[in-house]
N, C-alpha and C positions, 0 to 999 in steps of 0.2 A: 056430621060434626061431632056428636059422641059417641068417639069409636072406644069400645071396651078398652085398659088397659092393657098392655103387651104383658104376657103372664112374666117373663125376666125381671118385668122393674117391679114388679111387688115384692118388697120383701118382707120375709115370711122371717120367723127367728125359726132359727136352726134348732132342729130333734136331734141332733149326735147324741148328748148328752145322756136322754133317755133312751136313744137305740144302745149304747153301750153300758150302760146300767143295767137293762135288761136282757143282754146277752152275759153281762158279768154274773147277772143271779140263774142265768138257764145257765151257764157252764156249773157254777157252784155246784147248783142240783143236781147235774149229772155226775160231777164227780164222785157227789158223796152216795147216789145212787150205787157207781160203781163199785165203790169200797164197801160197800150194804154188802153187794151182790159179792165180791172177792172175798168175805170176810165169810160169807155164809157156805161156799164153796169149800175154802179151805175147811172148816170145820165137819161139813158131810164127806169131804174126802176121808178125815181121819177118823171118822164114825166107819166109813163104807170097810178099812183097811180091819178096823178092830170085827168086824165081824169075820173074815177071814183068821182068824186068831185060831188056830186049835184048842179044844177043850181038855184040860191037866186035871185030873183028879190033886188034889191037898189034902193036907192034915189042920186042922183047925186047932194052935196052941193054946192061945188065951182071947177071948174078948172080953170087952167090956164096952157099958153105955155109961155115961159122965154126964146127968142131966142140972149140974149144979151153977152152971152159966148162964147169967142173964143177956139177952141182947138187947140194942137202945130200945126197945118197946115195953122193955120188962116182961116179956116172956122167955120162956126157960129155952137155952139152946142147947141139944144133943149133939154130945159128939160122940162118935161110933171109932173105937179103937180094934181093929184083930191080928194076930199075929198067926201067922200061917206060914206051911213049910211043903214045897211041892221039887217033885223031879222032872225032868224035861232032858231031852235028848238032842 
């Protein structure tokens, strides 16, 4: 005489809502993982190319250090000027 209900007629409220909220923040995250990862790549690429570079002997014209700059902390910022003149074939 009481037989369980039939599991179809309970109705449950619907999780869509939070299964796609929560794939919308795990794709997020992967994206911007990816772009981490894309972003870091490019960069050791053009680190890896610069070491292949040949080494040029120069002539060193002028330098100068300019530490008359404040930055927003109010410490002094260096800026490093040289001017230099090399041959390459």
């Amino acid at each position: 005489m009481n037989e369980p209900p039939d599991s179809a007629a309970i109705s449950r409220p619907s999780n869509w809502g939070g299964r796609l909220w929560m794939m919308g923040m795990g794709l997020s995250i992967a994206a911007a993982g990816a772009f981490f990862v894309w972003y870091l790549w490019k960069n050791f690429e053009v680190a890896k190319r610069m070491d292949t570079w040949m080494e040029t002997p120069c002539e060193i014209l002028a330098s100068t250090i300019d530490g008359s700059q404040l930055d927003q902390h109010f410490e002094t910022k260096f800026e490093f000027q040289v001017s230099y003149r090399y041959e390459w074939d």
